[in-house]
N, C-alpha and C positions, 0 to 999 in steps of 0.2 A: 290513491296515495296510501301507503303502508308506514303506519307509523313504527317503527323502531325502537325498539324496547333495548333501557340497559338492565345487563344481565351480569352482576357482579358475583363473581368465582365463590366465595366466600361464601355471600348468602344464598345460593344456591347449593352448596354443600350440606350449611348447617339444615336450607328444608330438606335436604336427602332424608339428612340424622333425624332430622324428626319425624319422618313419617314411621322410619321404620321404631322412634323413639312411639309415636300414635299405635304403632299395631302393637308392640310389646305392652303398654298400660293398658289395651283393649282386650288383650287376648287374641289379636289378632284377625277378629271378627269386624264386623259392620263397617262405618264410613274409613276405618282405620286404612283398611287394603283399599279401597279408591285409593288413599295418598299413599299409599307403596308403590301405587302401579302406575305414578302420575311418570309421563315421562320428564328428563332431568329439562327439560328447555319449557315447560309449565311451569316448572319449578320458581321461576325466574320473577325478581322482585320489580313490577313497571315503576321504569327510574326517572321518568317525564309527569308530575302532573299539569304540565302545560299543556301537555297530550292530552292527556286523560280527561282536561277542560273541554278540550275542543270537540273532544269523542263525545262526553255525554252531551254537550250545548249546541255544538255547531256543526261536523262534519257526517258525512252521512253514514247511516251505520255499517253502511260494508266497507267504509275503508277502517273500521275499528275493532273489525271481529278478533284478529288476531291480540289487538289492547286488551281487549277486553278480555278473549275467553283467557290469557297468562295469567290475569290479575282474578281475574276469577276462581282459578286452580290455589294461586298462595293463599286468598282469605279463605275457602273452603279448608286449605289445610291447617292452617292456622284455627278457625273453629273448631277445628276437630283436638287441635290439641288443647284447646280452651276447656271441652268436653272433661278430658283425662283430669285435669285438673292436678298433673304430676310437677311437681318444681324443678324437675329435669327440663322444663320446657321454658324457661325463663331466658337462657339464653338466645331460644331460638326470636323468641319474642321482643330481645332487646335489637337484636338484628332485623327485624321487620318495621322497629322504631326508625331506622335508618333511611326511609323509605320516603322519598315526597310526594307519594298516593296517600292521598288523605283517609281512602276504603281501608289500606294493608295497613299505617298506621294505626288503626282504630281498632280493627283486628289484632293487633301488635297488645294493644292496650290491653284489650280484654281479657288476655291470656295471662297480661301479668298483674290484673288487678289482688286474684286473689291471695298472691303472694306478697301483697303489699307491706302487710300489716309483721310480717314475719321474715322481709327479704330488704336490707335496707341497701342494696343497690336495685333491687327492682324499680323500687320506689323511686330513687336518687334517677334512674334513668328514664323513668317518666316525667319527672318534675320539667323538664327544659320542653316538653310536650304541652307545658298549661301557657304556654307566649305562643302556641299554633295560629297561624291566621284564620286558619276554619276552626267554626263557631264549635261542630260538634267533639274534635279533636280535644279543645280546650277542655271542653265539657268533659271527657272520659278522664283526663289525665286526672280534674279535679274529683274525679269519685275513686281514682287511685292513690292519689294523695290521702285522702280524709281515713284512708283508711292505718294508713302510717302514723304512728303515737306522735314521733318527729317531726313529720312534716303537715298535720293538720290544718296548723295555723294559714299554710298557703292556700289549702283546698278552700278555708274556712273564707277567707278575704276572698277569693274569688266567687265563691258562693253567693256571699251578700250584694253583690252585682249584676248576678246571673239568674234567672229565675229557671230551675230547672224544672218547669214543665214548656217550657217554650219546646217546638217542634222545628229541628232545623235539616236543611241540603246537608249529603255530607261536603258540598263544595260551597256553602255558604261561607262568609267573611262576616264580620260585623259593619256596622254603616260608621264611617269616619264622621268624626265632627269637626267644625270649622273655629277653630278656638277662635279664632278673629269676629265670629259672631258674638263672642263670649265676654271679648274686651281683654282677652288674653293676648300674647304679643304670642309669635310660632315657636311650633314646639323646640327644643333643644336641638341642632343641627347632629345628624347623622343617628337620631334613635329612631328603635320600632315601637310597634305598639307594643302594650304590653295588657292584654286581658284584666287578671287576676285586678288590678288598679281601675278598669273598666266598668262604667256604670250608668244611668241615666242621668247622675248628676257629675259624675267627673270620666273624664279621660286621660288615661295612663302612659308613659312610654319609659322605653326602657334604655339604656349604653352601657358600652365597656368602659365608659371613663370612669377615671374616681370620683367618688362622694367629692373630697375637697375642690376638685378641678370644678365640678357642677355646683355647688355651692358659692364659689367665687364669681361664677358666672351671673348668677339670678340675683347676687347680691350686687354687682354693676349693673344689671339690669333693670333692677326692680328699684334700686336705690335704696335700698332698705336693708338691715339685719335681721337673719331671722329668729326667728323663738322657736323652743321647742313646743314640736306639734302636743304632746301631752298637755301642756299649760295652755294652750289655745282653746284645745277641745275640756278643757275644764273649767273655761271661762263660760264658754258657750252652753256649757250645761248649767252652774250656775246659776247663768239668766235664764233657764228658761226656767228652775226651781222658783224662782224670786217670781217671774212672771206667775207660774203657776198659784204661787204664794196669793200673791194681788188679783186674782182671778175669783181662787176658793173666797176669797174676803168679801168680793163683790158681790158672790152668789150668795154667803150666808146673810146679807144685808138685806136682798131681795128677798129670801126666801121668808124672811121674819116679816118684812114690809107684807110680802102678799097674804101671809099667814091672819094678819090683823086688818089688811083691807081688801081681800078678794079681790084686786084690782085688774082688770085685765092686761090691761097697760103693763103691769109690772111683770104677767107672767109670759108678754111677747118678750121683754127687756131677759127673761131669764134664758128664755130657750133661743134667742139671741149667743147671751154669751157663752151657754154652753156648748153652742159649734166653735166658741174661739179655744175652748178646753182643746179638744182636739187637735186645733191649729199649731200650738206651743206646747204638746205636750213631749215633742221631740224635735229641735231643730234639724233641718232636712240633709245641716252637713255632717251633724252625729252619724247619719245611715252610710256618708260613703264609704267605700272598702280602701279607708287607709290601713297599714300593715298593723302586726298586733302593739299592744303597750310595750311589751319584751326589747323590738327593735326599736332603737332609737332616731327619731325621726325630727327633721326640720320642717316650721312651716315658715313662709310669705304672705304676710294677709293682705293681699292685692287690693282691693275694697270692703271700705265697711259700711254699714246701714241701720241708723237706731244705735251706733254703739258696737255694731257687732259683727262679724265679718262674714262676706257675701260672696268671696272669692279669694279661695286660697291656693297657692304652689307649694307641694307639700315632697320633698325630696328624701329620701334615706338610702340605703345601701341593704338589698338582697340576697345573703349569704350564699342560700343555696344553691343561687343562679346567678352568681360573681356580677350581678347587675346594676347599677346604680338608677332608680325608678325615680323618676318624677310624674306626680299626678295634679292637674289642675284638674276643680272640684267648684263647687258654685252653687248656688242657693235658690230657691224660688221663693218667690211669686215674681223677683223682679228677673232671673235669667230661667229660663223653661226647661224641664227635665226633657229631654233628649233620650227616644226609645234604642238604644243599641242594637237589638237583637230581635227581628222582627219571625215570628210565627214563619213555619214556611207552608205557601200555599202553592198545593196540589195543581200542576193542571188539567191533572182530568180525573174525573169521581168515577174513577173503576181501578 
């Protein structure tokens, strides 16, 4: 079987211009003339990653040579223009965004990272790149972002979820969670994931509908009005100051008691409570990546425990990426952090 690659006119032109845009920044010399001399049907952007699934998982490799070596020739030319490091090459690289090969993508990315900080459509055109279902997609767009004064804050929330030394496929996905294990009701009808909201204590998704239409809904839903997320999460900090407060007190009680009685008793009692220091020194929903203070956001306090809530829906509106996000978020010891993003292991040590 020959898988069939689509070959769109356009971005096939622009890598023309680029290569011979790679030999003019180079001088013309080294990997530059490879990409002048590619022929125009290498050229060509693989327009299946169902394909490209199958090629690297499942079908055998001689039915994928031709997948493979096309897509081969774009990300090779694509690093090369990544090399020049010329801003002439940003368009080529917003056209390789275009791309549902997760490899050319990524490639795409890396060309237009360094213009981030200085190209605010570079940036703007990566950003709809950090909602990518592969893991490592997500990943680059958010080191393109962070690099933008503007658009930080989205890199910066997505960060706080993502642990960037995890090692991923580039066809990895994240692992879905079961919000029904969670005591959550399903998520919003017809949205996607949504990374950047993604984390081992909440999961995110994203729609075109508006803020009020979404809001209306979880408010029939839930039965409940919501509060601003700000006033929630400043509740929650609060108690854990107050908590902290009646902690410090307990120690300095002990510490005086054992000071005057040696008592061993008393110094199991201390080093006791100073594992609970650590326990409360940050409620576990402070750390999730809800959006910054700046956007205004709603919460749902779905359950509470001790006073203080264990499970929230927390709704706002996405400017950059006309999205309307809702994220449910959840608390441990009584609901489990949930690993999203797991390590990817090799199958074979060579």
């Amino acid at each position: 079987m020959r898988l069939r690659l689509l070959l769109r006119p356009s971005v096939g032109a622009a890598l023309v211009a680029a290569a011979s845009l790679a030999s003019y920044a180079c001088g013309g010399g080294g990997g530059a003339t490879r990409g002048a001399e590619t022929p125009a049907g290498a050229a060509a952007v693989p327009g299946s990653a169902a394909a490209g699934h199958a090629c690297l998982d499942q079908l055998p490799l001689g039915d994928c040579v031709s997948y493979v070596l096309e897509r081969e020739a774009v990300v090779e030319l694509l690093e090369e223009l990544e090399a020049t490091r010329d801003q002439r090459s940003v368009p080529v690289a917003e056209e390789a965004l275009a791309s549902p090969d997760p490899l050319v993508t990524a490639a795409g990315l890396r060309v237009l990272g360094p213009f981030a900080g200085s190209s605010e459509s570079a940036a703007e055109r990566a950003a709809p790149l950090i909602m990518s279902p592969f893991v490592a997609n997500a990943d680059l767009a958010a080191e393109v972002l962070a690099r933008s004064p503007k658009h930080v804050a989205l890199a910066m929330q997505y960060r706080a979820g993502h642990p960037s030394s995890v090692e991923v496929h580039p066809w990895q996905r994240p692992a879905p969670v079961d919000l029904s294990k969670l005591g959550f009701d399903a998520a919003y009808a017809g949205t996607t994931p949504y990374p950047p909201g993604d984390s081992e204590l909440s999961a995110a998704h994203a729609t075109g509908d508006g803020l009020d239409v979404v809001l209306a809904h979880y408010q029939k839903k839930l039965a409940a009005a919501p509060a601003p997320l700000a006033d929630v999460m400043k509740a929650v900090t609060q108690s854990d100051t107050q908590r902290m407060e009646q902690l410090s007190k307990q120690m300095q009680a002990l510490q005086e008691e054992y000071s005057k009685t040696q008592d061993p008793k008393v110094l199991e009692k201390m080093q006791a409570l100073g594992k609970s220091f650590g326990e409360v020194a940050q409620s576990p929903l402070t750390k999730a990546p809800f959006p910054p203070e700046t956007t205004p956001a709603s919460a749902f306090v779905v359950e509470r425990e001790g006073g203080l809530p264990v499970r929230l829906v927390v709704v706002y509106r996405e400017a950059l990426l006309d999205r309307t996000v809702v994220i449910h978020a959840w608390s441990p010891p009584k609901y489990p952090a949930i690993p999203r993003v797991q390590a990817f292991q090799r199958r074979f040590g060579f």
